[in-house]
SETORTOR-661518 format. One record per residue (C-alpha): x, y, z; residue number from 1. Coordinates in nm, 2 decimals, decimal comma, always signed. Layout:
residues N
REC     xx     yy     zz   i
REC      X      Y      Z NUM
...
This chain:
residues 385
REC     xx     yy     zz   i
REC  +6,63  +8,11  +1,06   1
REC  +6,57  +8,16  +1,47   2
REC  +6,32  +7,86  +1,44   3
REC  +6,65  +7,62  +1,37   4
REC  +6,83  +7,76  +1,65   5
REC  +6,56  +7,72  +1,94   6
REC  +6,77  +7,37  +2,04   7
REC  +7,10  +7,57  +2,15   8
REC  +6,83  +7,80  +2,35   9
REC  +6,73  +7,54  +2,58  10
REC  +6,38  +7,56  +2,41  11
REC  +6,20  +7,28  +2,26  12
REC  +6,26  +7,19  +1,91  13
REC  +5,95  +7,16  +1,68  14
REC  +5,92  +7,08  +1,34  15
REC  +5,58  +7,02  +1,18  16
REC  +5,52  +6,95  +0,83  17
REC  +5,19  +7,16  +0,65  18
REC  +4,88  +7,01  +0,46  19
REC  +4,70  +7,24  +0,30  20
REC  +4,29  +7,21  +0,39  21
REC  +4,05  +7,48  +0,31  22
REC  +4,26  +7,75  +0,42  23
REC  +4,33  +7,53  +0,76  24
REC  +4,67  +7,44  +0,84  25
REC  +4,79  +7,15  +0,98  26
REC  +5,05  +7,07  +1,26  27
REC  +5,13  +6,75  +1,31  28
REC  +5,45  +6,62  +1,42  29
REC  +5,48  +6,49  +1,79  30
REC  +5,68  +6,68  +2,04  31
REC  +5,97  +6,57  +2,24  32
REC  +6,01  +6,79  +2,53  33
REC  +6,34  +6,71  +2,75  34
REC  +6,51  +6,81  +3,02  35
REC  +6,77  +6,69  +3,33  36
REC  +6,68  +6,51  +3,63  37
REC  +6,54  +6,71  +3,95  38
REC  +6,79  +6,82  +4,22  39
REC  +6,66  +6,56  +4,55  40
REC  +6,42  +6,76  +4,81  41
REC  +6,55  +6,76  +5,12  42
REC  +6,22  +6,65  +5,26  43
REC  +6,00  +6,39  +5,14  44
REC  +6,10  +6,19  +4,89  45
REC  +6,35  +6,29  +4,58  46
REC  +6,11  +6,44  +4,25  47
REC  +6,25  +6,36  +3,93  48
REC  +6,23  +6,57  +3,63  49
REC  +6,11  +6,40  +3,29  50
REC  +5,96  +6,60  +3,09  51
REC  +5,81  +6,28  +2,91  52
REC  +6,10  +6,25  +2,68  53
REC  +6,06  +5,83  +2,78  54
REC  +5,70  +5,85  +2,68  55
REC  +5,68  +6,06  +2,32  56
REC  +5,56  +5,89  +2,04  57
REC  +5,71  +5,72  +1,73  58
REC  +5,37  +5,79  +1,55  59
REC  +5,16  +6,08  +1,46  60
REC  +4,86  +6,10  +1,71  61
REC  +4,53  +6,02  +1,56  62
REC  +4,38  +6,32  +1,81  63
REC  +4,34  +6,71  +1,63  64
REC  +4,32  +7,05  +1,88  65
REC  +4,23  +7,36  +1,67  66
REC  +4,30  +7,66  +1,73  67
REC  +4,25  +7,99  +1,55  68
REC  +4,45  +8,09  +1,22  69
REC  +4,54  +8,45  +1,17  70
REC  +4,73  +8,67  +1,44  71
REC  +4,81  +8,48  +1,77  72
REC  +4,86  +8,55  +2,13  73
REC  +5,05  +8,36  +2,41  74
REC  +4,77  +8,22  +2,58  75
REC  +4,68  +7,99  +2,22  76
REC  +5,04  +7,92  +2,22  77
REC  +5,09  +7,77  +2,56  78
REC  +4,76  +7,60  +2,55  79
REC  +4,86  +7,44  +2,25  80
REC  +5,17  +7,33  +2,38  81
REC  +5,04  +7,20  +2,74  82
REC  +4,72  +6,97  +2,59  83
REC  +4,96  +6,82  +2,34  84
REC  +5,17  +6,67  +2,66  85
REC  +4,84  +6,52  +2,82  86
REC  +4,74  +6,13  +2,75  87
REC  +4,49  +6,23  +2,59  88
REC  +4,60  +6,48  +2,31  89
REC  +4,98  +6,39  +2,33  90
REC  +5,18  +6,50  +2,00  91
REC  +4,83  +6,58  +1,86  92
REC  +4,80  +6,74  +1,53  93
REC  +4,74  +7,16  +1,62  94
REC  +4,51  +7,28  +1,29  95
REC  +4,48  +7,64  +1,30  96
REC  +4,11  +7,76  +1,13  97
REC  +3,82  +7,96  +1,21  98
REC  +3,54  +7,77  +1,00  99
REC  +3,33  +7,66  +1,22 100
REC  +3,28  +7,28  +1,02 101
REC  +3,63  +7,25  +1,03 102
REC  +3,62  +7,30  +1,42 103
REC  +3,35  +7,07  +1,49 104
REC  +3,54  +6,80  +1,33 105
REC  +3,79  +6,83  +1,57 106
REC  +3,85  +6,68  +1,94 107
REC  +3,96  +6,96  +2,14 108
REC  +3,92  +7,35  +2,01 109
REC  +4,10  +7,61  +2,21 110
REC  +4,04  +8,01  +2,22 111
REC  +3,84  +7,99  +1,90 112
REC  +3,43  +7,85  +1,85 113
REC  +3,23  +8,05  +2,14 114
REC  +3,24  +7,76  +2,36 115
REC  +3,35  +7,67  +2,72 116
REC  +3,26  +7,26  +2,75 117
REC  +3,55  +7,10  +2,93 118
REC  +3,34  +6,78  +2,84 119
REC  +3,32  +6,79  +2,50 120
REC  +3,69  +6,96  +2,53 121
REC  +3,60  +7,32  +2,39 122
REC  +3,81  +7,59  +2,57 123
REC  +3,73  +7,94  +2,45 124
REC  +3,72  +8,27  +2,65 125
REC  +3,60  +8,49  +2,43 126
REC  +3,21  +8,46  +2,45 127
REC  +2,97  +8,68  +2,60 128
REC  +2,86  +8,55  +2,96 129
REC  +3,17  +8,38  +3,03 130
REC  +3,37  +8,43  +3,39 131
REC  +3,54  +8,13  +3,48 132
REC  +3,87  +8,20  +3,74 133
REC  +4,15  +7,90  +3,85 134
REC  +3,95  +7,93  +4,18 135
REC  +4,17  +7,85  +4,50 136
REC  +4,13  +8,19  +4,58 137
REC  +4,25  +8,37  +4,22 138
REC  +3,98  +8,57  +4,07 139
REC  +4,13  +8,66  +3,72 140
REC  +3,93  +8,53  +3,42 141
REC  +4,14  +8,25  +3,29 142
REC  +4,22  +8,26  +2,90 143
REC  +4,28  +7,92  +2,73 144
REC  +4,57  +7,88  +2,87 145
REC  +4,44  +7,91  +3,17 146
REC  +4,13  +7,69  +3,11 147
REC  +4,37  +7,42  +3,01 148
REC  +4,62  +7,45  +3,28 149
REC  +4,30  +7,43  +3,50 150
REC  +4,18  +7,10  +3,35 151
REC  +4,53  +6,93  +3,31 152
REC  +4,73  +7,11  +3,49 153
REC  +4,74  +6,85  +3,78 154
REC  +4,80  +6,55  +3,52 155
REC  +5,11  +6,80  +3,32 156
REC  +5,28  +6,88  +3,67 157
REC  +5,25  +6,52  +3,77 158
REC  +5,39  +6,38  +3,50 159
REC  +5,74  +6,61  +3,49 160
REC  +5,78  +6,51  +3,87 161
REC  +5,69  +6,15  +3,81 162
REC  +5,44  +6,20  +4,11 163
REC  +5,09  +6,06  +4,16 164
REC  +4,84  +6,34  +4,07 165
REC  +4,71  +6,31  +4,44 166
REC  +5,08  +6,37  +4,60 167
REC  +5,03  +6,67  +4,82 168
REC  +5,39  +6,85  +4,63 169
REC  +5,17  +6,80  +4,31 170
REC  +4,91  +7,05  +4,45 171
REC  +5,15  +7,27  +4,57 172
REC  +5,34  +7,34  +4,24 173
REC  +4,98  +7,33  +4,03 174
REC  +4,85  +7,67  +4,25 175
REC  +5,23  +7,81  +4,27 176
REC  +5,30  +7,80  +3,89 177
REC  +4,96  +7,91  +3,83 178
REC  +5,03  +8,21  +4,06 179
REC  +5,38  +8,28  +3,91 180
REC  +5,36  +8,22  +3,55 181
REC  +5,00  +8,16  +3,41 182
REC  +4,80  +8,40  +3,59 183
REC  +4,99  +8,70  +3,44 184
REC  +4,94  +8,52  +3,09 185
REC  +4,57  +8,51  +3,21 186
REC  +4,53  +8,86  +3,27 187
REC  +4,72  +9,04  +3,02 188
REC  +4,51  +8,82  +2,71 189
REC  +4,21  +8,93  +2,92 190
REC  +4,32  +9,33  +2,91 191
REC  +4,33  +9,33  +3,30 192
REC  +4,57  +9,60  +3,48 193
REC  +4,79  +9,47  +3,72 194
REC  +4,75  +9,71  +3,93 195
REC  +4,41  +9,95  +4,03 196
REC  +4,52 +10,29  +3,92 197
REC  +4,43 +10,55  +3,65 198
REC  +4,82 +10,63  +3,62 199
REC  +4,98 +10,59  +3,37 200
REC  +5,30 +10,37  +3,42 201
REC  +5,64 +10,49  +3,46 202
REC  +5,83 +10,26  +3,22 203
REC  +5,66 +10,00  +2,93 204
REC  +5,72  +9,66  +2,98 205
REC  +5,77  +9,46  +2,64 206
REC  +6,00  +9,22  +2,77 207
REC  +5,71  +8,99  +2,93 208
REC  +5,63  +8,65  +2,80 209
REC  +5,32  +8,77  +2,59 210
REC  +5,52  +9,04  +2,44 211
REC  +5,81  +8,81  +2,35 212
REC  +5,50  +8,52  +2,17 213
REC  +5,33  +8,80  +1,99 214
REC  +5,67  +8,96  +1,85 215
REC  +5,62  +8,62  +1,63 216
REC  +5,31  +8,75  +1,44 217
REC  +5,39  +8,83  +1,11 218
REC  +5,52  +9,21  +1,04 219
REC  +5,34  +9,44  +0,81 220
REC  +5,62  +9,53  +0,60 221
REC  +5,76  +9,15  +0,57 222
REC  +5,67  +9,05  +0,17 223
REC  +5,54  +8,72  +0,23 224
REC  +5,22  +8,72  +0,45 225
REC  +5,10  +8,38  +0,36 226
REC  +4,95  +8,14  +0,59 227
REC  +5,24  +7,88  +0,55 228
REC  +5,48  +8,15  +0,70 229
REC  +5,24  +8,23  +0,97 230
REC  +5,18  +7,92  +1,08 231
REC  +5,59  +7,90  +1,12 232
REC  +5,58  +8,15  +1,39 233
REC  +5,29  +8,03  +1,53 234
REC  +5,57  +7,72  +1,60 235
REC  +5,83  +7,91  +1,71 236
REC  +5,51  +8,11  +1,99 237
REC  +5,49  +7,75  +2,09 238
REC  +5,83  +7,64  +2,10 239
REC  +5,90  +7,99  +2,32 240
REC  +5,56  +7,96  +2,53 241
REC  +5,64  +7,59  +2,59 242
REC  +5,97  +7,62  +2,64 243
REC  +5,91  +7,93  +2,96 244
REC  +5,63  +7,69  +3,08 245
REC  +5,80  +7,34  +3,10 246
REC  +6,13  +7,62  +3,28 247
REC  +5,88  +7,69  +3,55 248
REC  +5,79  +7,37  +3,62 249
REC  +6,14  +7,26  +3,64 250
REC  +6,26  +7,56  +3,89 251
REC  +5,96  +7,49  +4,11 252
REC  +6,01  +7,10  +4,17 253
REC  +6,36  +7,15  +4,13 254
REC  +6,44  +7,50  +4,35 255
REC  +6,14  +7,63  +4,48 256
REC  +5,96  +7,32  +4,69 257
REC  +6,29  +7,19  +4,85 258
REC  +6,38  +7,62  +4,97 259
REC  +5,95  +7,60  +5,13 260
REC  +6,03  +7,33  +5,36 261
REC  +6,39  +7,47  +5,49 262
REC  +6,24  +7,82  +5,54 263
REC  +5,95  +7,61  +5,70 264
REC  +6,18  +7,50  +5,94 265
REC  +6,37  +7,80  +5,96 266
REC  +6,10  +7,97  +6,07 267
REC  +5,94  +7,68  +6,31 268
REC  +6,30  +7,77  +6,54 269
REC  +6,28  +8,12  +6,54 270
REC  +6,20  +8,16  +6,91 271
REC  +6,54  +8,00  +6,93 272
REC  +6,72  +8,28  +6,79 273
REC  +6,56  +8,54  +6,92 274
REC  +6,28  +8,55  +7,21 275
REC  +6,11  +8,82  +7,00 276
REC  +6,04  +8,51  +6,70 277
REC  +6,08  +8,87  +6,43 278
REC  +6,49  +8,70  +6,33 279
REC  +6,51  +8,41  +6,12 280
REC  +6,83  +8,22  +6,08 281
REC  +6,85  +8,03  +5,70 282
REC  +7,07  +7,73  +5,79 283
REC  +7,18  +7,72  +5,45 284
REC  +7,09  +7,98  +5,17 285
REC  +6,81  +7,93  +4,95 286
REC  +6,53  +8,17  +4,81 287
REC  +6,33  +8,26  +5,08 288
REC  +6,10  +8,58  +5,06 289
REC  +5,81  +8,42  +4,86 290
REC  +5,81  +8,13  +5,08 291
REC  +5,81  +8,33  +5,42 292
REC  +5,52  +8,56  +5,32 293
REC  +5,32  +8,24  +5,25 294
REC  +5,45  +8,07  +5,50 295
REC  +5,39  +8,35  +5,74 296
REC  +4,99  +8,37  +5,66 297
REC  +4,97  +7,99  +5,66 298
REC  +5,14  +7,92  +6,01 299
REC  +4,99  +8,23  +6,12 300
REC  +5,33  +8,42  +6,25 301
REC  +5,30  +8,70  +6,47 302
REC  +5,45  +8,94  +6,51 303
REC  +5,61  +8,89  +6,14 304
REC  +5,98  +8,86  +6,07 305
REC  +6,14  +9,16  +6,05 306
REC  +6,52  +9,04  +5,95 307
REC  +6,64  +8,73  +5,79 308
REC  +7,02  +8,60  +5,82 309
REC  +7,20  +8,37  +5,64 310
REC  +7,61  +8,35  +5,52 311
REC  +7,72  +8,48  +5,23 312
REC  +7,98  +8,19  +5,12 313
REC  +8,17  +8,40  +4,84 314
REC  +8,23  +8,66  +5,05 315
REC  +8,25  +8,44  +5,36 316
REC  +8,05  +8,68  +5,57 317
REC  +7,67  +8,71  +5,73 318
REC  +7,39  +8,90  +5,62 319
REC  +7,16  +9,04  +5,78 320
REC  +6,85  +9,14  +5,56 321
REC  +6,54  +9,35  +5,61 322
REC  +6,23  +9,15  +5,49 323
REC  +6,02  +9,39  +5,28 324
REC  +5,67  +9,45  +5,29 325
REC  +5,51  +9,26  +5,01 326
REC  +5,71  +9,02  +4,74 327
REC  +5,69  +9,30  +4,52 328
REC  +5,79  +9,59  +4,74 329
REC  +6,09  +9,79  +4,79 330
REC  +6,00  +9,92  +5,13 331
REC  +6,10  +9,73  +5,45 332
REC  +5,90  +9,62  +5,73 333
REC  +6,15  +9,78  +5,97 334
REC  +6,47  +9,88  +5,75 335
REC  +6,82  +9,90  +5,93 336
REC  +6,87 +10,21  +6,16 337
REC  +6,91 +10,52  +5,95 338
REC  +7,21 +10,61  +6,16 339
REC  +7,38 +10,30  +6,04 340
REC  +7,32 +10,37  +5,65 341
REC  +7,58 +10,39  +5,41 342
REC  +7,84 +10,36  +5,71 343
REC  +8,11 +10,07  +5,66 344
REC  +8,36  +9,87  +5,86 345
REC  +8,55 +10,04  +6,15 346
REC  +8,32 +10,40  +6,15 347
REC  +8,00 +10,11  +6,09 348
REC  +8,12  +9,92  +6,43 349
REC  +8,18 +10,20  +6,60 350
REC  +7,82 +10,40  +6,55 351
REC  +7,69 +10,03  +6,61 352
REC  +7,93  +9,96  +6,93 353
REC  +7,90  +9,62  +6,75 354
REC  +8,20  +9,46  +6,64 355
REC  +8,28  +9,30  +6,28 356
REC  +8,10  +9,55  +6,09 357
REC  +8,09  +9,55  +5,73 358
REC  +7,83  +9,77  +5,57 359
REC  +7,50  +9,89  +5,54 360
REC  +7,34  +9,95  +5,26 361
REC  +7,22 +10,33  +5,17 362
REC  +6,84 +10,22  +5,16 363
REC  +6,85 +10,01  +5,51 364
REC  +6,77  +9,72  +5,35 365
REC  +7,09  +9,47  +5,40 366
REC  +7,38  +9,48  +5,61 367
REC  +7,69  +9,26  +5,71 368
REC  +7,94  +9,15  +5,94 369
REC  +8,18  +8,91  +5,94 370
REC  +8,05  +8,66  +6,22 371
REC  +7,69  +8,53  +6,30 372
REC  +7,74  +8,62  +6,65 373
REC  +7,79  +9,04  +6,47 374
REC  +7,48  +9,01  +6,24 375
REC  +7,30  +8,88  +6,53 376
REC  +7,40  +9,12  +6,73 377
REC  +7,33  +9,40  +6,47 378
REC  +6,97  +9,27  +6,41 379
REC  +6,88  +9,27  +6,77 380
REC  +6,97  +9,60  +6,83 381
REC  +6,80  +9,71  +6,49 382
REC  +6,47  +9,57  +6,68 383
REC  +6,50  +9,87  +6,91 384
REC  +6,62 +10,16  +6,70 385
């Protein structure tokens, strides 16, 4: 069965007995969530990874979070997942119901009841009048996902690092998982386009997390519909959900905030490189291109960068490459002279009068050579072409 294999997947292995109550159904065995220690930051101080594997319970919580039974989305899923790693609701027992006397029995009720009361913990989307966004300048209606990443968010995030809730790196990873991973969970459970057109797309997408949780639901044609083998794939949604979630995390403390504050300073020297300030040097390689376009707006760089270099160690070479015009953009800012494209070593130097040539890529959008001094050279003179 895939649910027994989710531990050689890297996911998170869950295994909750049934009861039977009324035609609600019970999940209640505490989660153990795990994963390596964080990678150092080469600024600040080092953030550990934990995933509260020290902290998980040897006793079934006394605390119950329902959530609707019946077909399921991601958005239940992952909220499911993230309020059962808070203080509060850790390893709580999930019962999956719609009656509403069941519901009000219960501490926390997410995406199911009518009702959006972060005090009385009731976290539901679906009811007429309701509009509430993640704020911090994100305007997409939050699902209950996203109402419970609002509300614990901080306390989950701080937790994995092993970071005060009030560290500023805390607050930096809350709004840029939100951005990356939950608001797209937000939209799609909300039916909102990611993009403002009446086209009509050019390829279908079903590879997305929401597609992947609600691939769980029971199919039509599988013999046994009954509510004990729906509410197994409603544990392997939150075993996948949890799983992508607690991934993110782990990339942004781990990856993602040490590569902001070396293209910070990357880009704080890049008067020193060039007097134009449009070339930035990486000192060492590291993803880059969401940082700089933040980065850019938040140290307010003008004129904006135009090339990026950095070394290619396996190839021992430098690239130089043409910074696009959004994140998710194929089009350059200022791509590499046309008259260079698709042009390689010798015939490349030549047309460039540049020597150490490598290539240049048919599109304009990356180039090499085999010093710094050459893809220096090469995106100077690309300023002027």
């Amino acid at each position: 069965m895939l649910f027994t294999r989710l531990p050689q997947l890297n996911a998170h292995y869950f295994k909750f007995p049934f009861t039977k109550l009324n035609k609600s159904f019970h999940l209640h065995k505490p989660i153990f969530p795990f994963s390596p220690m964080a990678s150092p930051s080469p600024s600040q101080s080092p953030i550990r990874v934990s995933s509260f594997s020290t902290n998980s319970p040897n006793t079934f919580s006394s605390k119950r979070v329902g959530t609707h039974n019946g077909s399921f989305h991601c958005d239940e899923a992952l909220g499911c997942f993230m309020i059962r790693l808070t203080n509060r609701f850790f390893g709580a027992e999930i019962v999956r119901s719609r009656d509403p006397k069941v519901l009000e029995a219960l501490d926390a009720v997410l995406d199911v009841g009518g009702v959006y009361d972060p005090s009385t913990d009731r976290y539901d989307h679906h009811q007429k009048g309701f509009g509430e966004v993640f704020g911090y300048g994100f305007n997409t209606k939050l699902s209950s996902a996203g109402l419970v990443y609002k509300h614990f968010g901080l306390e989950i995030i701080a937790k994995e690092v092993q970071l005060d809730e009030s560290h500023p790196d805390v607050m930096r990873l809350y709004l840029a998982i939100y951005k990356s991973f939950m608001e797209a969970i937000d939209a799609i459970d909300n039916g909102i386009n990611q993009y403002d057109t009446d086209q009509p797309p050019k390829y279908v997408n079903n590879t997305h997390l929401s597609s992947r949780v609600g691939k769980f639901n029971l199919d039509w044609i599988d013999p046994d519909q009954s509510s004990e083998k729906e509410n197994e794939a409603f544990q392997r949604a939150m075993a996948l959900a949890g799983s992508e979630f607690l991934d993110n995390v782990r990339f942004h403390a781990k990856s993602w905030l040490p590569a902001r504050s070396i293209v910070m300073e990357c880009l704080a020297a890049r008067h020193t490189v060039d007097p134009s300030g449009e070339i930035m040097v990486l000192d060492r390689f590291c993803p880059w291109k969401l940082h700089l376009f933040e980065l850019e707006q938040e140290m307010k760089i003008e004129p904006s960068i135009k090339y990026v270099l950095y070394q290619d160690e396996r190839a021992k070479q430098w690239r130089v490459q043409a910074v696009s015009l959004a994140p998710d953009r194929f089009e350059s800012r200022k791509a590499l002279p046309a008259q260079w494209r698709g042009l390689r070593d010798d015939e490349l130097s030549n047309e460039a009068r540049i020597p150490g040539c490598v290539f240049i890529h048919m599109s304009g959008f990356i180039g090499g050579n085999h010093s710094f001094e050459g893809a220096l050279a090469m995106a100077r003179a690309a300023l002027t072409l």
